[in-house]
C-alpha positions as CSV (number, residue, x, y, z in Angstrom):
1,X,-11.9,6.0,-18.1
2,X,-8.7,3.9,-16.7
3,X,-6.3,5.1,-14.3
4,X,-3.2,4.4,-14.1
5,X,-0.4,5.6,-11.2
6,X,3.5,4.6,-11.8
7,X,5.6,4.0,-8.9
8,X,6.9,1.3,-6.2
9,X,6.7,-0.8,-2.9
10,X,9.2,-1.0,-0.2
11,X,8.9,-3.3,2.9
12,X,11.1,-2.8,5.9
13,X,10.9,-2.8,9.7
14,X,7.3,-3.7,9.6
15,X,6.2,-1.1,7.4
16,X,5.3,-0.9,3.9
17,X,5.8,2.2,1.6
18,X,4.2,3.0,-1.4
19,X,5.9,6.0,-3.6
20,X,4.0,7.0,-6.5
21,X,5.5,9.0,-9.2
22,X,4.4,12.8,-8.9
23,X,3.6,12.5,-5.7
24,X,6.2,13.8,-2.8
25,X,5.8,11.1,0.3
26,X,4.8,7.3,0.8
27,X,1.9,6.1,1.2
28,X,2.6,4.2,4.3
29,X,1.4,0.8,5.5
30,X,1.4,-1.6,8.8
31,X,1.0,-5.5,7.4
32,X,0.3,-8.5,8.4
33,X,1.2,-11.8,7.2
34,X,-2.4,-13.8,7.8
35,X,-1.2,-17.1,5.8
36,X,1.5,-18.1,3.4
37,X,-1.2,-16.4,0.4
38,X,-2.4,-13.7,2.4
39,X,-1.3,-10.2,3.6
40,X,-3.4,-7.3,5.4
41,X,-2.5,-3.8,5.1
42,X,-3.5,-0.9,7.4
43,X,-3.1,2.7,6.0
44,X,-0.9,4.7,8.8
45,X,0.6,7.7,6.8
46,X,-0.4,9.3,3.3
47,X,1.0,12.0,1.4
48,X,-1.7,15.1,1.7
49,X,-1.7,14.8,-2.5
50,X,-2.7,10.8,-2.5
51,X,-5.4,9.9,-3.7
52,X,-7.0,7.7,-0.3
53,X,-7.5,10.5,2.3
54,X,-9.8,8.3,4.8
55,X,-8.0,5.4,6.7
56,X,-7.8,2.8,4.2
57,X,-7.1,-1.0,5.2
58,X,-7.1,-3.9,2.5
59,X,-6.2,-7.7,2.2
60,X,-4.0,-9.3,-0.3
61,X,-5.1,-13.0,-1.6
62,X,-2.4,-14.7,-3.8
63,X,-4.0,-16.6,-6.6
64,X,-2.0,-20.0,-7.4
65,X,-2.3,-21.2,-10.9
């Protein structure tokens, strides 16, 4: 089974929000730019209905082709 979630990413005052359709707040992120290709993200704030209740952190790698 696939899951699927609709929605969309904000960025602004160095925090990033993620709304997903359905559900009633963000999903809230601190970032950091690491390179030119790379971005961390540290969970700060998530909607009691979101799927990640545990603090969550993750790293973005852009792929060049």
């Amino acid at each position: 089974m696939i899951q699927t979630e609709q929605g969309s990413w904000s960025a602004a005052n160095g925090k990033n929000e993620l709304r997903t359709d359905g559900v009633r707040s963000p999903d809230v992120y601190t970032y950091k730019l690491l390179d030119a290709d790379t971005v961390h993200y540290v969970s700060v704030s998530s909607d009691p209905t979101s799927d990640c209740q545990d603090d969550y952190a993750f790293t973005e790698r852009r792929v060049r082709q």
